[in-house]
C-alpha positions as CSV (number, residue, x, y, z in Angstrom):
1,X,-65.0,-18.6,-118.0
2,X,-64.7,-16.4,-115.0
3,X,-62.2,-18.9,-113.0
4,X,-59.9,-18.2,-115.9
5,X,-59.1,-14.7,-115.1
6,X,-59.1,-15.8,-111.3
7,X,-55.9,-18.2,-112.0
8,X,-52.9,-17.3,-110.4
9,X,-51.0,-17.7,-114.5
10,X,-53.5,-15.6,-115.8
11,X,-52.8,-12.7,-113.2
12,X,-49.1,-13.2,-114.1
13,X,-49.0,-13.5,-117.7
14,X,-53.4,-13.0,-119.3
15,X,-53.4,-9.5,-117.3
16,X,-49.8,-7.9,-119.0
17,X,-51.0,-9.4,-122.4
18,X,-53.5,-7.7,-121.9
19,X,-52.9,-4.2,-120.5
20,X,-50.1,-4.5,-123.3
21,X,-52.9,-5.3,-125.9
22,X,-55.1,-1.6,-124.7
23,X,-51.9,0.1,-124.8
24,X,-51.6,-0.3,-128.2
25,X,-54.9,0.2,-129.3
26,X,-55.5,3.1,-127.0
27,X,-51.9,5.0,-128.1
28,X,-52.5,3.9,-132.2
29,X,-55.8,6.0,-131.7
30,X,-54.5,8.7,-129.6
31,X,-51.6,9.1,-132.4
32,X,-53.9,9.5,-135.4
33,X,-56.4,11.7,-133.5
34,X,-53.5,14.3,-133.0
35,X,-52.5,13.6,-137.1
36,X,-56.4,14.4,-138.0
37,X,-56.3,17.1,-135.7
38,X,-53.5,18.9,-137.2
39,X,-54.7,17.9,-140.6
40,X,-57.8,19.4,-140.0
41,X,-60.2,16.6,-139.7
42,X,-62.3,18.2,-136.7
43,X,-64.9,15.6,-136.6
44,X,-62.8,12.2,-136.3
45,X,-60.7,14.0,-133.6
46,X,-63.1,13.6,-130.6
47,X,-64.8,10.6,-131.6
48,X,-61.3,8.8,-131.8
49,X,-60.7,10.7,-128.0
50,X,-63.2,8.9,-126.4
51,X,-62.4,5.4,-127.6
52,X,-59.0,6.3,-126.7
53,X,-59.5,7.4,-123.1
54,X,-62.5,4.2,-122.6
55,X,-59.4,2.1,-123.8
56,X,-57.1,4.0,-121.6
57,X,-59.3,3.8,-118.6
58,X,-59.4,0.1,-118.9
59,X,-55.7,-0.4,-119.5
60,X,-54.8,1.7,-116.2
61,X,-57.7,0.4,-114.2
62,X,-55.7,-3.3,-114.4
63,X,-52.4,-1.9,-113.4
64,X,-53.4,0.0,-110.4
65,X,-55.6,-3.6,-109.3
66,X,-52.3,-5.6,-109.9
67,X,-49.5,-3.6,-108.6
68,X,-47.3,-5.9,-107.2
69,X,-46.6,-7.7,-110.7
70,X,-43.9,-5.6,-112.4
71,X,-44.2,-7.2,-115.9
72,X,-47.6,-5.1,-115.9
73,X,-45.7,-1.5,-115.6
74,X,-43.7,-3.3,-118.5
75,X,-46.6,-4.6,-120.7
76,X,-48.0,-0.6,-120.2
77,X,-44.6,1.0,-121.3
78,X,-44.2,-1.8,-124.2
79,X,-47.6,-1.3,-125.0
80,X,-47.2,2.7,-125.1
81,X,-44.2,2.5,-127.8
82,X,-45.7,-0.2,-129.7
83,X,-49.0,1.7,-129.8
84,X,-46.8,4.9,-131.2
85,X,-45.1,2.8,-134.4
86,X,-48.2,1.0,-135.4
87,X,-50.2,4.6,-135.0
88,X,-47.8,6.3,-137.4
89,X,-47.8,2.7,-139.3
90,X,-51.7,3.4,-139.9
91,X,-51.7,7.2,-140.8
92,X,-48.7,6.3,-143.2
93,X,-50.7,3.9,-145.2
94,X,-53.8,6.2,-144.8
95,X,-51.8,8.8,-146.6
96,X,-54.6,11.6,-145.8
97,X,-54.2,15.0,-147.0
98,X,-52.1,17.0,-149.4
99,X,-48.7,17.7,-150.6
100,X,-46.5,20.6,-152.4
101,X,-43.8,19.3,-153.6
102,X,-40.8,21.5,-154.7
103,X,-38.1,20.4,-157.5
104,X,-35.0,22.5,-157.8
105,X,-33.8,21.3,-161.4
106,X,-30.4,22.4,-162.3
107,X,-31.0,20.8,-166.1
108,X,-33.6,21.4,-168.4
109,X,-37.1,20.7,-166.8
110,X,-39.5,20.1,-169.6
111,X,-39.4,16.2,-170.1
112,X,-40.2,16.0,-166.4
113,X,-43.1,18.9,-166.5
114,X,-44.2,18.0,-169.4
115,X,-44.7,14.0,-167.9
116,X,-46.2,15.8,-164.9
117,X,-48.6,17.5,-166.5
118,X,-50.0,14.3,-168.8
119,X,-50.3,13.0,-165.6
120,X,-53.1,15.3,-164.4
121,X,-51.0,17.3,-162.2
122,X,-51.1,20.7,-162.3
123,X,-47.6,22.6,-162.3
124,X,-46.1,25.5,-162.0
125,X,-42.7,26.3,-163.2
126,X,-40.1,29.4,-162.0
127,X,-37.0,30.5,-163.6
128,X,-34.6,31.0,-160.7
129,X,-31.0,31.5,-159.7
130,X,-29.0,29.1,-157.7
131,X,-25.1,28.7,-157.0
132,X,-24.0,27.1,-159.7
133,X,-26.5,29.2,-162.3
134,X,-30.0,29.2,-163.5
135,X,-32.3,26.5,-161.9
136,X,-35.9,25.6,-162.7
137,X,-38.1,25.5,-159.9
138,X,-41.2,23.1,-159.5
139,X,-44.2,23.2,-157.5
140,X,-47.0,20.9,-157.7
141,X,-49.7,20.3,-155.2
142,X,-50.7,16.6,-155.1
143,X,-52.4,13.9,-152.6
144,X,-49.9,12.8,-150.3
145,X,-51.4,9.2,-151.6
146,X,-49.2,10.2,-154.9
147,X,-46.3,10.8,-153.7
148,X,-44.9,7.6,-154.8
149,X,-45.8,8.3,-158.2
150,X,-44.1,11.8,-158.3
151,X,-40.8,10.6,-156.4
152,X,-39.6,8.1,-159.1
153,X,-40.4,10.3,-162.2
154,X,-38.5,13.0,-160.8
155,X,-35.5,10.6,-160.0
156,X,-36.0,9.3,-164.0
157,X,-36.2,12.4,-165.6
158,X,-33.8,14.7,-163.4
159,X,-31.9,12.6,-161.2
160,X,-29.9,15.3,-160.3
161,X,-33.1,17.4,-158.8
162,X,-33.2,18.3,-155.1
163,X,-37.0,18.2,-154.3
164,X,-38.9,18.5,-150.5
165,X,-42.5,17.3,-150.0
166,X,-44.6,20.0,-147.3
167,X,-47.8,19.3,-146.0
168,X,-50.7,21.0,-146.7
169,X,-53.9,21.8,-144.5
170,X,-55.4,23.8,-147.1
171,X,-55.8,24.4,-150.7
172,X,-58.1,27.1,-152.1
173,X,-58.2,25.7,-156.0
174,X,-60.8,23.7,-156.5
175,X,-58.8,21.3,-159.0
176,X,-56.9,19.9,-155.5
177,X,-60.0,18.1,-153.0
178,X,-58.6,18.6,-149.6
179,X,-62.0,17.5,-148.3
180,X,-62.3,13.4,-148.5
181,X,-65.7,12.4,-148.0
182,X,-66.0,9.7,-145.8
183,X,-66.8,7.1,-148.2
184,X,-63.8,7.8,-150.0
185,X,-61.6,8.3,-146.9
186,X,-62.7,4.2,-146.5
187,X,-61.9,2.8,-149.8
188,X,-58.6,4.7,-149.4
189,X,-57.9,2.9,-145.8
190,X,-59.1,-0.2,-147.5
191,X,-56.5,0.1,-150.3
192,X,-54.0,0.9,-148.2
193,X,-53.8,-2.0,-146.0
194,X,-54.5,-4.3,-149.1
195,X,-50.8,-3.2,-150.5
């Protein structure tokens, strides 16, 4: 097995592949350790750090031992971008955290709260002035995990309604968990990917 990675094809071709291969994993880490960070999850952000940096460590270690083949520096910059998309691929199908979403109604709003609230969300509704006259304003703090159930019912029921989706970091009502346990943080990964 060793006399593979001493072939002249495998230093050529086996060593980018690889390096390319760390890059991603390495940069998919490092991109949802800084999205935990800023969404507060303290505890996965260091123990995602180290397997990025051991990953990291391993990655570079190849390159600087096979500097005179440029498809490596190419393999570590492919490997970086790719590492980005599939990172933010990840935490998009993780859908962690919460939401507010805001819906400016210029029509009447009740069909659309009313829906809302059957749903289990809770809402609250201000009376508001806009340019064109009164407007119904909508806030409702959901998991970001629904935001594909809110999106189309207010395209149904208002399709003229301007709404904008925040994050969250913190919600002091009890009604809203912002804390996922980890169990539940798994069966959400688990469902994601499964879609």
């Amino acid at each position: 097995m060793s006399e593979i990675f001493h072939q002249e094809w495998f230093a050529l071709y086996g060593i980018p592949v690889l390096i390319a291969l760390a890059r991603i994993c390495d940069v998919s880490i490092g991109t949802l350790r800084i999205i935990f960070v800023s969404k507060g999850l303290r505890l996965w952000a260091p123990i995602l750090g180290f397997f990025e940096v051991t990953i990291w460590l391993l990655a570079i270690s190849k390159v600087m031992e096979n500097l005179t083949n440029p498809i490596n520096y190419i393999a570590y910059a492919l490997g970086f971008s790719l590492g980005n998309y599939i990172g933010m691929f990840i935490e998009n199908r993780l859908a962690l955290g919460m939401v507010v979403v805001r819906i400016i109604t210029k029509r009447d709003s009740h069909a659309l709260v009313t829906i809302l609230r059957d749903l289990g969300y809770s809402v609250t509704v201000v009376d508001a002035e806009g340019n064109m006259g009164a407007v119904n304003i909508i806030f409702t703090l959901i998991k970001r995990s629904s935001i594909k159930v809110i999106t189309p019912l207010i395209l149904h029921y208002n399709p003229q309604a301007v709404y904008s989706i925040e994050d969250v970091r913190h919600a002091s009502d009890p009604n809203f968990p912002t804390v996922l346990t980890r169990r539940s943080r798994f069966s959400q990964f688990m469902r994601s990917m499964r879609k």
